[in-house]
N, C-alpha and C positions, 0 to 999 in steps of 0.2 A: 542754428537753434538746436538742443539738444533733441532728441526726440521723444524725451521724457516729459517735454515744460509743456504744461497745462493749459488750456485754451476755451476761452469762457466767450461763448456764443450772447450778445443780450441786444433787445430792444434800444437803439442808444437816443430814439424819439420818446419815448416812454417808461424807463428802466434803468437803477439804477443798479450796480452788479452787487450780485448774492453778498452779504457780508462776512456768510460764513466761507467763502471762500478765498477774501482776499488775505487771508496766512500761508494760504498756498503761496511758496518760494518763486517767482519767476513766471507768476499767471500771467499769461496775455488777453489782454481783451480785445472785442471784436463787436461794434456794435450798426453792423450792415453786412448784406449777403453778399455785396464782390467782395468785400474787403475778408468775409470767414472761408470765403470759397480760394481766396489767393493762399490765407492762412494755413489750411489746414494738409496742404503737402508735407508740410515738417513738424507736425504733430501729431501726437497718437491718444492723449489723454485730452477728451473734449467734453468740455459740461453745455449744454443748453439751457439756456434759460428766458429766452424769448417766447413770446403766448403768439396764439391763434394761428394767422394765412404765414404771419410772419416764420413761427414754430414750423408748420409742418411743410414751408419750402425748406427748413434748414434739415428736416428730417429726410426730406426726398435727396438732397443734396448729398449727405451723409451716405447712404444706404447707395447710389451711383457709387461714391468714391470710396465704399467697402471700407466705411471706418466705424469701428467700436463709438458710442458714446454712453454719457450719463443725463439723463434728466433730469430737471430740479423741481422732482415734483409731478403730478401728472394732471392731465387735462381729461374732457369728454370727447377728442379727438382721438386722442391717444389711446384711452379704453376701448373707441368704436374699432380701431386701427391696430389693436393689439394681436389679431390673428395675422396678417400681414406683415406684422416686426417679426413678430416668433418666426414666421419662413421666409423670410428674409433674412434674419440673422443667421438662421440654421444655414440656409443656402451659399452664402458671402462667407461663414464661420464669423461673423461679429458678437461682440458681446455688446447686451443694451441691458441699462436697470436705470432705477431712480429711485432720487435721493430723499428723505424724509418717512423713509419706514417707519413704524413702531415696533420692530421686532428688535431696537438695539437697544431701549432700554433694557437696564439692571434685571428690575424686575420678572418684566417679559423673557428676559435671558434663563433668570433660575427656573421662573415656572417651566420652558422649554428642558431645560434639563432635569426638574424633577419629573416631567413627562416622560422622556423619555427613556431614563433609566427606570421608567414602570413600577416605582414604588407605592405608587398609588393605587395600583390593580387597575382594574378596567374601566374605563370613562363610563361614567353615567348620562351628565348630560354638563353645559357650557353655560348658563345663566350671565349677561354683561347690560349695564347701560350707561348711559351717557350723562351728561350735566346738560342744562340748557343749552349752555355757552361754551359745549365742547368745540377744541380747536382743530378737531381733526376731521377730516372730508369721509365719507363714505370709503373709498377706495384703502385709505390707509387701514379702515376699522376691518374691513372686507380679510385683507394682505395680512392682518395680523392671527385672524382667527383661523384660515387656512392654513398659516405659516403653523400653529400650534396646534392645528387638528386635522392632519392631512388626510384622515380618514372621512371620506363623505357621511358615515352612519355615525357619526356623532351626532346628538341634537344639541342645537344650539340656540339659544331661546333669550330673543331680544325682549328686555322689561321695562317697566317702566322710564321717564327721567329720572335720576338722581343728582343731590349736590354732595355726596358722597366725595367724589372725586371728577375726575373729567372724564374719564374711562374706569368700570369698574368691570374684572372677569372673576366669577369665580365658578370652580370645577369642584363636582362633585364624582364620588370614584369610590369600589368596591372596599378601598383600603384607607379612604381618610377625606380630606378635601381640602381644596387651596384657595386661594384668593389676592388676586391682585388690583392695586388701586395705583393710577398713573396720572398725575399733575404735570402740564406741560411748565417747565421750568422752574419746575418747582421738586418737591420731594415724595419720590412713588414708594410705595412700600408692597412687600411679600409675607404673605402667611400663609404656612401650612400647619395640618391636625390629620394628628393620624392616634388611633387609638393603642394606649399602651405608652403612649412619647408624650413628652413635654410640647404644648404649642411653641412655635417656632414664628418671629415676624423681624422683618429683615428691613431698614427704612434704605432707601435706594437713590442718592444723585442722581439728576435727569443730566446724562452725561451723553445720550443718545447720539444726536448731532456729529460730535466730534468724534464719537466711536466708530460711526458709521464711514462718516468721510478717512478717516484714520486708516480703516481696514480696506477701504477701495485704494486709495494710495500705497497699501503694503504690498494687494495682490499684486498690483500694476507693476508696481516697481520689481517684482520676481517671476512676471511675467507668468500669472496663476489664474484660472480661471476666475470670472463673478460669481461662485455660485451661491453665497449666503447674501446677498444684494437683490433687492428686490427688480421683478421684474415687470411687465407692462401685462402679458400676456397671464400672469399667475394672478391678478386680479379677477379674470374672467372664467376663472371654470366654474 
């Protein structure tokens, strides 16, 4: 087996494997711990996606046999246990993230780089809420807003519900304001206002998913650090 072919850890009493990963070329599945634990001598690219006692034997396993993987996702285990991966990884040299970020949508993407080429001047403050029936977990909303305000004196000011959108952020700044609004599966949009310019709004594919996994298989494959992949441990500062 090559040592490139990809290795998808799941529940095989309770679980049916990730969908979005079976286009991955030559995936092997694995759905019991002798049978991941035999597996994983000749592979190097390993997704997990089993929950609970089950998860964190495949995580202890892992971190013995000094192997990088990916999450599909994360738990309350995992967040409690996120101090312990970081020095663990640091110490073994493994790389660990997990997959279903919000930072690979479109939109989240340019607000990122309107941030950070500072055309906006200095952050004000972070105004975001949610829809009832948003689909995304505390942790993901957490990863996103750190990801895009790495600076702790930012204030960031959770409001009301809205059905605005599923996720709505919008940045207010010395030099204009922006706003973004993100629909799981559906269509996010970007706008910026700066005075003196024509508004600017930009409707965005929720392409996320496939962006994300895309670029974990480019690094891999050239043998490049995870560093824009989300991690377990950058949830909790």
């Amino acid at each position: 087996m090559s040592a490139r072919t990809p290795l998808l850890f799941h529940d095989e009493c309770s679980q049916q494997p990730a969908g979005n990963l079976n286009q991955l070329p030559g995936l092997r599945r694995v759905g019991n711990l002798s049978r991941f634990e035999d597996a994983l001598e000749n592979c190097n690219l390993i997704f997990l996606q089993a929950t609970g006692k089950l998860r964190q034997e495949a995580v202890r396993l892992l971190m013995k046999e000094k192997k990088s993987f990916v999450l599909l996702g994360l738990e309350p285990a995992d967040l409690n246990d996120s101090a312990r991966l970081q020095t663990g990884a640091q110490k073994k040299h493994l790389q660990i993230c997990w997959l279903g970020s919000l930072r690979f949508h479109q939109a989240v993407a340019r607000m990122k780089e309107l941030l950070s080429g500072g055309s906006l001047g200095e952050i004000e403050d972070c105004l975001y809420s949610e829809s009832p029936s948003s689909p995304w977990e505390p942790y993901q909303i957490q990863d996103l807003l750190l990801w895009l305000f790495p600076d702790s004196k930012t204030p960031i000011v959770r409001q009301a519900e809205s059905n605005t959108a599923d996720l709505s952020l919008q940045i207010h700044a010395t030099l204009g304001s922006s706003t973004i609004h993100l629909q799981k599966n559906q269509i996010d949009s970007f706008r910026v206002k700066r005075p003196g310019y024509p508004e600017k709004t930009v409707s965005c594919p929720d392409q996320a998913a496939s962006a994300e996994l895309g670029l974990l298989l480019l690094l891999d494959s050239l043998n490049l650090p995870w560093n824009m992949l989300a991690k377990p441990w950058e949830c909790r500062r």
